[in-house]
N, C-alpha and C positions, 0 to 999 in steps of 0.2 A: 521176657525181655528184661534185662538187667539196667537197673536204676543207673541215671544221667552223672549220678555223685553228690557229694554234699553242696544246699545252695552258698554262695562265697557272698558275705556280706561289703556292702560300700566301705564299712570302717575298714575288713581286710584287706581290700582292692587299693587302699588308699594306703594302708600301712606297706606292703605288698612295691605299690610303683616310687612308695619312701625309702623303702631299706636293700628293694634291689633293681628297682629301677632308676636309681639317683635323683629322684623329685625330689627337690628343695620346697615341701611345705610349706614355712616360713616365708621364701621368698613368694609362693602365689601369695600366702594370707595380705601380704604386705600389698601388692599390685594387686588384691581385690579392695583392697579398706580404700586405696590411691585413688582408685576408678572412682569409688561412689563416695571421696571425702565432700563434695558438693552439696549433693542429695543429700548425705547424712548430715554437715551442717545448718540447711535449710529447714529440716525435723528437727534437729535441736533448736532452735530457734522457737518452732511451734509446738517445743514439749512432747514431740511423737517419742515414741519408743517402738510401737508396734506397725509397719507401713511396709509398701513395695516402692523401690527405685525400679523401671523401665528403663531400657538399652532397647537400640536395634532387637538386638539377636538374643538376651537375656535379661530375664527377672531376678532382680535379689528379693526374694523375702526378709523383711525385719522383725524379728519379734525380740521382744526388751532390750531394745537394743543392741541386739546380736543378730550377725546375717545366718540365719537357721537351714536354708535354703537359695540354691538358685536352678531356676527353672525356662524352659524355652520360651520366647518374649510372645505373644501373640500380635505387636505391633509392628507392621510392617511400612 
């Protein structure tokens, strides 16, 4: 049986739906920061750097203050 092909990494899938499927990067990065300006106000306030903001439907992970991750919410 002949192998499925090489695995395709997140960064190429993401470079991939940038350069030819016309995803404006920028513009999510922009409308992700927008969504959780609150949350990450209220952690600066209390010196976090490292935390999760909950959504409905999705988790931001925070580490040094960068969102590193986001993942499905388990709060329903």
């Amino acid at each position: 049986m002949k192998a499925p092909g090489p695995r395709v990494s997140d960064h190429a899938v993401l470079r991939f739906l940038e350069r030819e499927g016309g995803l404006d990067v920028e513009a999510v990065r922009r409308a992700m920061a927008a969504s959780i300006a609150r949350a990450v106000a209220a952690a600066d306030r209390l010196d976090g750097t490292d935390y999760r903001i909950v959504t409905e439907r999705v988790t931001f992970v925070v580490t040094g203050g960068t969102v590193v991750t986001v993942v499905p919410s388990t709060r329903r």
